[in-house]
C-alpha positions, 0 to 999 in steps of 0.5 A: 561522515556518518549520516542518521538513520532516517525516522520512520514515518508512521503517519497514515495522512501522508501515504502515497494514494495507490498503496492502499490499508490491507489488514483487518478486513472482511472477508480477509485480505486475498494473497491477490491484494497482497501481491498487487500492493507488493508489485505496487511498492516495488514500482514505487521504491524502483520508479520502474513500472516493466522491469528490463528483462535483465532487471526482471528477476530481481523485480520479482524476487523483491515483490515475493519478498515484499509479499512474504513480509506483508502477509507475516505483518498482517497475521500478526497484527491484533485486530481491533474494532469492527473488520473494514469492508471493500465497499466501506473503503471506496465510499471513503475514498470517493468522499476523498476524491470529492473534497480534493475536487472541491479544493482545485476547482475555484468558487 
């Protein structure tokens, strides 16, 4: 039996938390960023956190790879509208931390 291809999710609003937007800031994104959102994704899709020291290859070779094709993806995708900035980004993520608070806690 041949199962479809699972659609790709494009929607933003459903991203896990801790991955976070890289591309189009100022100043540019570091290769310390891309390699910490790398190792990130790799813990996630893995669901291991410390790789085995027999696994432990293989994790850092899926995070340089996953590394390598952040990076391609981020040269080339054009940059529009005004660059984001680092402080600009926790200022909208510390109004999402407020809203979410004001949900859980009851009137």
């Amino acid at each position: 039996m041949l199962l479809a291809a699972p659609r790709p999710c494009y929607n933003a609003g459903a991203m896990c938390r801790n991955i976070r937007t890289l591309h189009h800031f100022a100043p540019p994104t570091t290769p310390e960023e891309i390699h910490a959102a790398s190792l990130q994704y790799v813990r996630k899709v893995s669901g291991v956190a410390k790789p085995s020291r027999e696994a432990e290859a293989a994790f850092e070779r899926a995070v340089a790879q996953v590394a390598k094709a952040t990076t391609a993806l981020l040269e080339a995708l054009p940059e529009r509208g005004t660059p984001r900035t680092r402080e600009g980004e926790r200022a909208k993520a510390r109004a999402r931390w407020t809203r979410r608070e004001l949900v859980r806690k009851p009137a």
